[in-house]
N, C-alpha and C positions, 0 to 999 in steps of 0.2 A: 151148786158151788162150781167155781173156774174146774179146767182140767189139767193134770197135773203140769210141773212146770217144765220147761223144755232143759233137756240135759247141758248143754251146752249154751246160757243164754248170752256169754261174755261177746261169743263167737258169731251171733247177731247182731251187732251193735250196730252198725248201721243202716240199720233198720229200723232202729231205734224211734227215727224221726227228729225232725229241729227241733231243736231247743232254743228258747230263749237266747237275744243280741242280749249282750253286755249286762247278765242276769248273774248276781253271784249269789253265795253262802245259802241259806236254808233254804227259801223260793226256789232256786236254781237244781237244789239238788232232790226237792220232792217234786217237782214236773219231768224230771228225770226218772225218778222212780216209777213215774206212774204212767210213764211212756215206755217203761222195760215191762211194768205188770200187763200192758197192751200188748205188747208184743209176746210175750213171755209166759203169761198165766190166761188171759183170753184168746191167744192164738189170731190177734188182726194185726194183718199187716200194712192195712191204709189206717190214714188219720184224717182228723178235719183240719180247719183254719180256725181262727179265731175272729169276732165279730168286725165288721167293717170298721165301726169306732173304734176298734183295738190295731186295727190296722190290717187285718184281712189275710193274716200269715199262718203258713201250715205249719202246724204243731204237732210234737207228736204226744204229747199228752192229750190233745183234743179228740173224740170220736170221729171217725167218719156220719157225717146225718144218717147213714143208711143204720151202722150201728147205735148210732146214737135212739135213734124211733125204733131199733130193737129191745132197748131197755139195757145195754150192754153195761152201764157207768153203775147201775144196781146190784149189789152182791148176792140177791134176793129175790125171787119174784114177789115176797112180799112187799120188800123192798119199793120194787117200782110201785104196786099195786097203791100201798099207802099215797108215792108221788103224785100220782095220780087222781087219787080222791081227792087230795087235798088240793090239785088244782082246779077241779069241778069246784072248790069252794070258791075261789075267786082270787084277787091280789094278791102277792106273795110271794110266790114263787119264781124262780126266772127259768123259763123254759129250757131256755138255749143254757144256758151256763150248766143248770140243776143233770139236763142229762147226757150233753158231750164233753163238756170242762171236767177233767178224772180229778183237777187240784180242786173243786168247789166244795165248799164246806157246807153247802145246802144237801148235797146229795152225799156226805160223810155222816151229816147228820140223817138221813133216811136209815142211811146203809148200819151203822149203829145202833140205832136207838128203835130201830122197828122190832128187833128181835122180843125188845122190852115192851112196847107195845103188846106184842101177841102172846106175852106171859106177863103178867101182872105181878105173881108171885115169885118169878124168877126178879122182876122188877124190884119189886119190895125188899128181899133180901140181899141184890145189889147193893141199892140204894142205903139198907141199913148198915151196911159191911163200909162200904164207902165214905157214909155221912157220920156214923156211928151214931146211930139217931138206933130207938126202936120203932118203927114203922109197922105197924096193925095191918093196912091195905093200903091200897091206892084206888080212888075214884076215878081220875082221868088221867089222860097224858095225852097232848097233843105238841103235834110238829108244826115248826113255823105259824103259831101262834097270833091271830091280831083279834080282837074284838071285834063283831059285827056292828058295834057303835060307838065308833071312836069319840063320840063326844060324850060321851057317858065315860069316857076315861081319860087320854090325855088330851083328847082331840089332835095327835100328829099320829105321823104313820108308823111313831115305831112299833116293833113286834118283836116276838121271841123266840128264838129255834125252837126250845119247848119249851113248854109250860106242864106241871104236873101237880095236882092235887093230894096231899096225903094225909094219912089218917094216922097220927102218935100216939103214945101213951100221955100224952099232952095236948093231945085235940089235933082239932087240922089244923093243915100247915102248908103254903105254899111255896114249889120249887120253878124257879127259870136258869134254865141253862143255854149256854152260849157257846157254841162249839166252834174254834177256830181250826183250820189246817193251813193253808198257803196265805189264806187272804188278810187282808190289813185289818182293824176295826173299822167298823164303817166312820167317813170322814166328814159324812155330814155333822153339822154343827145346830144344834139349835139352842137360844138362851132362856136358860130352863126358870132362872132367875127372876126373867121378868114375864113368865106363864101363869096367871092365876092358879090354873089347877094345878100345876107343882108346887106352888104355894102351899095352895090348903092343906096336897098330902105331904108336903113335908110338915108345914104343922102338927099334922093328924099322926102321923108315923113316927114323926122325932128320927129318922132313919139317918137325917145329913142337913145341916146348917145351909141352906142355897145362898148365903151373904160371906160366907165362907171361901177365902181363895182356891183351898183345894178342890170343893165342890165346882170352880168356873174353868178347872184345866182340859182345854179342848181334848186329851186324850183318852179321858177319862166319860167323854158324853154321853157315848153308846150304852156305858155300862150301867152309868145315875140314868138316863130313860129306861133302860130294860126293868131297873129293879125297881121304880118308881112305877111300872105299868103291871108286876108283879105285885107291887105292894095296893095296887087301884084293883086289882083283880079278886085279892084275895078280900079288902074290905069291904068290896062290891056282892062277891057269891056267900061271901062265910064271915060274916061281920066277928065271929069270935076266936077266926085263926091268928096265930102268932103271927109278927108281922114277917117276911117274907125271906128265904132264902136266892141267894143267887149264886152260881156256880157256873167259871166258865172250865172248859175243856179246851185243852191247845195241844200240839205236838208237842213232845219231850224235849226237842231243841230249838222251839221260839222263845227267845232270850225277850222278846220283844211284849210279849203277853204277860211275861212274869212283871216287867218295867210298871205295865199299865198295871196290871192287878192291884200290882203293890202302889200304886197312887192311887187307885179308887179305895182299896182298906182304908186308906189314912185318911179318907174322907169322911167312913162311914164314922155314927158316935158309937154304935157296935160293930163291932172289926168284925166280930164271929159271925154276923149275918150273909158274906163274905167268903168266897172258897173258889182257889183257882187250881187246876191239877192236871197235870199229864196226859195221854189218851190212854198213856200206859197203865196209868193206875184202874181208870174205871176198866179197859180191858180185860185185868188181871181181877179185879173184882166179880165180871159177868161170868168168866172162867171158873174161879171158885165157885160161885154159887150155882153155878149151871145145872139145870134139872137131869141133863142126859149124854152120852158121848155126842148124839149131834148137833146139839147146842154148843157144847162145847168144841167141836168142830169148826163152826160158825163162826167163835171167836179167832180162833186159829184163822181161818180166811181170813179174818178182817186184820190181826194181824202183819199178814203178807202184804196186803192190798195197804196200809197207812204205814207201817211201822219198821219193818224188817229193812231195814236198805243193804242190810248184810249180803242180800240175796242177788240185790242189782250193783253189787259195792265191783264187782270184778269189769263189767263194761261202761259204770261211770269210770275208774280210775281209766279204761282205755279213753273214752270221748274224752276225757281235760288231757290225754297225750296227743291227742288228736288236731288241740286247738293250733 
């Protein structure tokens, strides 16, 4: 775990590092956060830049590479250790983003969801707290998610931050979850419409009308492929699971997830298949059911590091005096 926090962190601020030009409201103010928890709970006082195609500027929510090839962006050595395997798998991951970017939702999802990983049982009882589902076990859970043979399912590249296997008082059941923090939903666009195999599974699944207007609203794409590849996934391993859940996870103040969410429900013919919620909630859920004080622990870090801005709230209010 980080070491404790520095008593004074207001009185660092400029130290802080750059911040995003002409960056406002929620974006603006978690690259800040996560540029005071660098300073302030990992104790680094360099940063990196940002990708040349981004324009090649120092940030101070970016790592320094030297931190960044430390594993610094993980809350966890599990944490990283999982990142890791999972890029010996192959495609997927984005190196540079996953481990110097502190806003990326690829390494929020590590940093979260590993602890569940390495407790299944802690897992389970989350998951039932949360879903209100009874939940027996869980057979898998994997991060960032893609089929080894994409033509055996949608034939495009999408994937899933995770995919989870479970076991109900109603048989299995498959879960994909989508974990948002800073970033946008992905803007790629593909016309799902006129893809044979979206076709069949939407015949197959009844999940969503594809002739349907809601079903063709560009903001809603990412979310009809995730759960279309969730629902190929599950008819694929477990021809007799229910057809498939999907639940996204977003910060407590993107206004913008809920917008989307709630257009994708209105797509589905079952809204309940459907579930979008806070970081706060599943937090509070891992916390409750937490096997141990250090587990519960755990969550408290993760806390600090996504959630708390209470704690950076005294040297943002100085940097916007600042501008």
């Amino acid at each position: 775990m980080p070491d404790s926090l520095s008593e004074n962190p207001s009185h660092r601020s400029a130290e802080i590092g750059p911040q995003a030009v002409n960056e406002h409201g929620l974006a603006a103010r978690l690259r800040f956060h996560q540029s005071w928890y660098r300073l302030n709970v990992l104790h680094l006082t360099r940063y990196g830049k940002s990708q040349p195609h981004a324009g090649g500027r120092l940030m101070g929510s970016i790592l320094h590479p030297v931190d960044a090839s430390a594993g610094k962006n993980f809350t966890t050595p599990s944490a990283e250790n999982h990142y890791r395997l999972r890029r010996k798998m192959g495609w997927g991951v984005d190196p540079t983003r996953c481990t110097s970017y502190m806003t990326s939702s690829q390494a929020l999802t590590f940093n979260v969801l590993t602890p569940l990983i390495d407790d299944f049982i802690w897992a389970a009882r989350t998951l039932s707290s949360l879903l209100s589902l009874s939940i027996k076990q869980i057979s898998e859970i994997c991060i960032e998610h893609a089929p080894q043979r994409r033509s055996l399912h949608l034939g495009d590249m999408t994937m899933l931050d995770c995919w989870i296997e479970l076991e109900t008082e109603d048989g299995p059941l498959g879960l994909a979850i989508e974990m948002k923090y800073a970033d946008r939903f992905n803007s790629r666009y593909i016309p799902v419409a006129e893809n044979p195999k979206y076709r069949a599974l939407a015949d197959e699944t009844g999940l969503w009308s594809l002739d349907s207007s809601g079903t063709k609203v560009r903001a809603i794409n990412q979310l009809l492929r995730c759960h279309a590849l969730a629902a190929s996934l599950s008819t694929t391993k477990r021809p007799t699971s229910h057809a498939p859940l999907l639940l996204v996870i977003h910060h407590p103040g993107d206004r913008s997830a809920l917008k989307i969410s709630d257009l994708y429900r209105s797509a589905l013919h079952i809204p309940d298949l459907f579930k979008a919620m806070p970081l706060t909630q599943l937090l509070d859920a891992m916390q409750q059911n937490a096997p141990s004080r250090m587990k519960a622990e755990l969550v408290k870090e993760l806390r600090i590091r996504y959630i708390d801005h209470s704690l950076s709230e005294a040297a943002w209010e100085e940097h916007q005096q600042s501008k």
